[in-house]
C-alpha positions as CSV (number, residue, x, y, z in Angstrom):
1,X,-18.8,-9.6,13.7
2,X,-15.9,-11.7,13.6
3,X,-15.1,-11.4,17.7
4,X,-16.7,-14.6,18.5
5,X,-14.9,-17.0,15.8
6,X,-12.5,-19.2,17.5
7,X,-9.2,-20.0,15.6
8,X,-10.8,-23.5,14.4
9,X,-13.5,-21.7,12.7
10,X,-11.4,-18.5,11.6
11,X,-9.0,-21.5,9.6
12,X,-12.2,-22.2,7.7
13,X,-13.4,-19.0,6.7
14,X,-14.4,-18.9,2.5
15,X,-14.8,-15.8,0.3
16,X,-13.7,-13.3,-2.0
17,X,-12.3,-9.6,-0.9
18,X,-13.1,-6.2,-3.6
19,X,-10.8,-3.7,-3.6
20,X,-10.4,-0.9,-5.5
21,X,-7.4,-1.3,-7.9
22,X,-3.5,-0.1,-6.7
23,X,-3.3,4.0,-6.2
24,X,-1.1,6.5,-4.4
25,X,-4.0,8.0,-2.4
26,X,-3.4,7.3,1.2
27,X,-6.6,8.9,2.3
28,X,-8.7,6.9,0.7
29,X,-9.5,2.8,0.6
30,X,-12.6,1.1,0.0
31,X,-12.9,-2.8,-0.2
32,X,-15.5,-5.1,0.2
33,X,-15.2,-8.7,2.1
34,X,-17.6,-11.4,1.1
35,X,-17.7,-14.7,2.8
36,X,-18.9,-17.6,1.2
37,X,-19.8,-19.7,4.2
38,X,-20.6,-19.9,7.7
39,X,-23.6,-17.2,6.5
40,X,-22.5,-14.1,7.3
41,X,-22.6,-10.8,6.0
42,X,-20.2,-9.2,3.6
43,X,-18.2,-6.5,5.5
44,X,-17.6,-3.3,4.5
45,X,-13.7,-2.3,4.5
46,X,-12.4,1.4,4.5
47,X,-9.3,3.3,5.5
48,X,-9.7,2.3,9.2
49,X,-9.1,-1.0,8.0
50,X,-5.8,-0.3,6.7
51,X,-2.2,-0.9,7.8
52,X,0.4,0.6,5.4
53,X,3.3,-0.8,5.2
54,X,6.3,0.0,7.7
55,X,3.5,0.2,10.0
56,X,3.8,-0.9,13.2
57,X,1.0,-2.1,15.7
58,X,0.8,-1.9,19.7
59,X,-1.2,-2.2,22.3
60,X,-2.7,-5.5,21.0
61,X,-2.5,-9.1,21.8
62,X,-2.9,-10.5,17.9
63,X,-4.4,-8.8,15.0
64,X,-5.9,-11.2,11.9
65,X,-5.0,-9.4,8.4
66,X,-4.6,-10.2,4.7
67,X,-2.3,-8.7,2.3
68,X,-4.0,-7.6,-0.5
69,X,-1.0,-5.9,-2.7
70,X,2.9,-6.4,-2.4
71,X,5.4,-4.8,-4.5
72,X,5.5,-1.8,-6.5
73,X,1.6,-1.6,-5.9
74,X,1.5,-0.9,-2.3
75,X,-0.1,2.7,-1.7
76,X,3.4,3.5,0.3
77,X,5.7,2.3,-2.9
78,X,3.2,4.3,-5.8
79,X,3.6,7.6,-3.9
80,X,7.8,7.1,-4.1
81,X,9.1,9.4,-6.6
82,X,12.4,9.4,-7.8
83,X,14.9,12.1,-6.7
84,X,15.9,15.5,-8.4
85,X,19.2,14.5,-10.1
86,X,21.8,17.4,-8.0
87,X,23.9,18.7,-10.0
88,X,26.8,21.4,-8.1
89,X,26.7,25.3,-9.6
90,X,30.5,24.4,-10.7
91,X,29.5,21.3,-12.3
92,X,26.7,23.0,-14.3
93,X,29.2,26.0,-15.5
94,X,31.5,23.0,-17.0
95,X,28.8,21.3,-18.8
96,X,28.2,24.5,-20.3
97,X,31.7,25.2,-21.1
98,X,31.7,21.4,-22.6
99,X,28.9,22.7,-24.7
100,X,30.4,25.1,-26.1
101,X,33.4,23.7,-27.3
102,X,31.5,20.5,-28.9
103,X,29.5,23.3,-30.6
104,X,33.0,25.3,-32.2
């Protein structure tokens, strides 16, 4: 839809873009781009659409994007979870030994 825009007219493009709100799915993405001006139809946006972040893209001459969330609400950064705390066998038998002593 957007292939025969030159830059000129690509500069002036108006509208509002939908999205649903910040999640940890990476499946799933749905938005919804609605232009303004120039009279064209809204486009429908899904997963296809998407780059995630760290991504990398080849085999193209230019790509035209937005960025719709940065941060901590980027699909990549809500499905970080924070690491099991490692605690050594020998280190767990002297807590326990601790423990006891604070308890007599």
């Amino acid at each position: 839809m957007l292939e025969n825009f030159g830059e000129k007219k690509l500069v002036l493009l108006n509208g509002l873009i939908k999205s649903e709100l910040p999640n940890e799915n990476l499946e799933k993405w749905d938005g919804l781009v609605m232009f303004s001006n120039q009279g064209l139809k809204p486009l429908q946006a899904d997963i296809k659409c998407l780059v995630l972040r760290g991504s990398q893209l080849r085999n193209t001459n230019f790509a035209i994007g937005v960025v719709i969330y940065t941060g901590m609400s980027t699909k990549i950064m809500k499905n970080l979870k924070k690491p099991k705390h490692k605690v050594s066998n020998i280190m767990r038998m002297m807590n326990n030994m601790l423990y006891t002593v604070f308890i007599f």
